[in-house]
N, C-alpha and C positions, 0 to 999 in steps of 0.2 A: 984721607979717611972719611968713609960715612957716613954719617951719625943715624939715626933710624929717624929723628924726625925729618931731618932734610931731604930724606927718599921718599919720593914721591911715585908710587908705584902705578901702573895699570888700573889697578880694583882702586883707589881711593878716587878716579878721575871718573869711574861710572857710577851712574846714578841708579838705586837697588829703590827697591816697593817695602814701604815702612808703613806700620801702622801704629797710631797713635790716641792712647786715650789718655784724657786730662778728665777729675774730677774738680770741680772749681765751687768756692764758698757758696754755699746755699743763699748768706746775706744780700749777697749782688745783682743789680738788677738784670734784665737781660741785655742791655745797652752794655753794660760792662761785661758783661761773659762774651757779650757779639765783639768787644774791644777785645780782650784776652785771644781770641780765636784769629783776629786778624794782626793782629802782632806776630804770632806764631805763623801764620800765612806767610807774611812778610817777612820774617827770619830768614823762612826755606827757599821764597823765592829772589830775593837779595844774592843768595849762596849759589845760583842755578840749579835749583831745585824746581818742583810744582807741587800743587797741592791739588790731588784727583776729584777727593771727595770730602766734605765733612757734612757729619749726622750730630745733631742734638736729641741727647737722649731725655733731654730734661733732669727734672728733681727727680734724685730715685734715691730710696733708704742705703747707707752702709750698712753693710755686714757687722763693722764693730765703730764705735765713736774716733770721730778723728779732730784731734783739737777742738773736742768738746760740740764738734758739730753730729747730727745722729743721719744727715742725708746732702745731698752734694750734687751740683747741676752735673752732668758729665755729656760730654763733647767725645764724638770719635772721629781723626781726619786721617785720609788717606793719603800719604803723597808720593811722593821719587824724589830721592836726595842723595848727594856722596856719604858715604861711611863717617868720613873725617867730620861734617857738620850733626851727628847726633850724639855729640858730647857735650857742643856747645849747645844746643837747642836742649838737653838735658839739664844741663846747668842754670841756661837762662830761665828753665821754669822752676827749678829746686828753689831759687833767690825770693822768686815770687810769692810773696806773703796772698795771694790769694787764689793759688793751688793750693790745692790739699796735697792731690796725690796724683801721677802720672806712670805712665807705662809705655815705652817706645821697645817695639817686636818689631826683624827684619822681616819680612816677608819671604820663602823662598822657591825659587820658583821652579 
């Protein structure tokens, strides 16, 4: 018998076009958002992933407060990854007390 996690299909072995934005604590200097940004580099490329592009959008206002913050550095990176690693690269930023807030959209082509 199969189990659904030990099946390892076709589409989980190729790598898809994700994009990625992290808002990250406005308190932080940029040495620590440039750390934050190379962690998550490192994640994706660890997993045989890559990372195309990433753009710093800088400090920009939220729309509504987020744990009492009123504006949020935000980072957008571009990379290619398997399916299976953006739950874990999901999770590893959810833990992180210094995101706010994150958004991973597949790309499709």
């Amino acid at each position: 018998m199969v189990t659904k996690e030990s099946k390892v299909t076709e589409e989980d072995k190729q790598l898809r076009d994700y994009e990625l934005v992290v808002i990250i604590s406005p308190e932080l200097a940029d040495d620590a958002v440039d750390g934050i940004v190379d962690n998550v580099s490192r994640l994706v490329t660890q997993n045989g992933g890559t990372v195309d592009e990433v753009e710093r959008w800088g400090k920009r206002k939220l729309a509504y407060p987020i744990k009492h913050f009123l504006e949020g550095n935000y980072v957008l990176a571009r990379c290619k990854m398997k399916p299976a690693l953006g739950k874990e690269l999901e999770a590893s930023l959810r833990i992180s007390e210094e995101v706010l807030r994150h958004l991973l959209v597949r790309l499709d082509s």
